[in-house]
C-alpha positions in Angstrom: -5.3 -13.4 -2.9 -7.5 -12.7 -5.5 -6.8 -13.0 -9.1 -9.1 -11.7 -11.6 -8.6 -13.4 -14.9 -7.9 -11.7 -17.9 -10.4 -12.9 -20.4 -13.2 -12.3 -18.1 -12.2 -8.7 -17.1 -13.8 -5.8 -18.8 -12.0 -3.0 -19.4 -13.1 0.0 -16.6 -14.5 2.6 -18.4 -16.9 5.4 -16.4 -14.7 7.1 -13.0 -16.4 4.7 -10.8 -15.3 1.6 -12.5 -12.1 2.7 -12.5 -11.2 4.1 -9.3 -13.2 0.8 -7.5 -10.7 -1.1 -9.8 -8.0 1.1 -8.4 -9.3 0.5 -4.6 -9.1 -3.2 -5.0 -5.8 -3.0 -6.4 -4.4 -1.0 -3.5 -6.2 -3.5 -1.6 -4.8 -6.4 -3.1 -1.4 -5.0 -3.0 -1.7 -4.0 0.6 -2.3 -7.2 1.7 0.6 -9.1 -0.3 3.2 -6.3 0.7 1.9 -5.1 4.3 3.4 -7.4 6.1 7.3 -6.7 4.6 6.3 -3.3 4.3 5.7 -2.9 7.9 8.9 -5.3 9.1 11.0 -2.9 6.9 9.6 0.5 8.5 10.7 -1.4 12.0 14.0 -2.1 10.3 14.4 1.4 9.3 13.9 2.9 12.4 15.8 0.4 14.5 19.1 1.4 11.9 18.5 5.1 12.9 18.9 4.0 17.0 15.0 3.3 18.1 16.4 0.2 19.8 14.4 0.3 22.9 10.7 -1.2 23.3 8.1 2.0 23.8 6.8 1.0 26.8 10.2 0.7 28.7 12.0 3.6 26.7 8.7 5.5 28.5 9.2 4.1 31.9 12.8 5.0 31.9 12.2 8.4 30.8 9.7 9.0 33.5 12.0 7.7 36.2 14.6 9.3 34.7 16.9 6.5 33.8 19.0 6.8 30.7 18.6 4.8 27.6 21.7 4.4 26.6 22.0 3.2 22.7 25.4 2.6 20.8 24.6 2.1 17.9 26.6 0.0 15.4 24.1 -1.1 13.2 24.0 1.8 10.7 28.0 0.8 10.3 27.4 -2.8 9.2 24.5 -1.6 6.6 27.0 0.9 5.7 29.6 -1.4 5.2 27.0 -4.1 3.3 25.6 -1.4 0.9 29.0 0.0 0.1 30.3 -3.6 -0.8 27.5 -4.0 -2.6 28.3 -0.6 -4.5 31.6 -1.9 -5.1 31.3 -5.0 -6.8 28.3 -5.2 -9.5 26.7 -8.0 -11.2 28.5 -8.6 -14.2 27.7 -11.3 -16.7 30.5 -14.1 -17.2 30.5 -16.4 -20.1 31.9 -19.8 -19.9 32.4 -21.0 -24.1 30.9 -24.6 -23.8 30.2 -26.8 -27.0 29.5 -25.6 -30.5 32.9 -24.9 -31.4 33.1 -22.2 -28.7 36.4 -21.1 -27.5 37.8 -18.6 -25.2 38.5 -15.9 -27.8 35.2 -16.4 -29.2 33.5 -15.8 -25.8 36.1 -12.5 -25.3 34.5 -10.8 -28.2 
């Protein structure tokens, strides 16, 4: 991935310096992020039941056959995400050396 480094990178000044800089951004980003982005679109529409490959869901549907789905994963995201919910990160101090005690750390 490229990196452009700062001291050698003049400020984009006119439109066309600055939307090119723009472009090669998106690019940039694009190709560090396609990859998960993609993986979590296919994650996404797995959770709401798309849980049959194309080409056989289309086979079955033109013979007829059912595609049956029962679909439990939306429960266990559910379930994850509202344990998550639930219990936040908190910050816990532990009073270690420099005359720290517990009542000091309560404060």
């Amino acid at each position: 991935m490229p990196v452009i480094p700062a001291e050698s990178h003049q400020p984009a000044t006119t439109n066309d310096e600055i939307f090119a800089e723009a472009a090669e951004r998106l690019r940039i980003a694009q190709q560090a992020e396609g990859e998960n982005r993609n993986s979590a679109v296919l994650d996404l529409e797995f959770e709401d039941g798309q849980q049959w490959p194309d080409d056989l869901y289309n086979m079955r549907k033109i013979q007829r056959r059912p595609t049956l789905t029962i679909n439990h994963t939306r429960t266990m995201v559910r379930r994850v995400v509202n344990n998550m919910r639930q219990q936040r990160p908190r910050i816990k101090v532990h009073p270690v050396g420099d005359g720290a005690d517990i009542d000091l750390a309560a404060r």
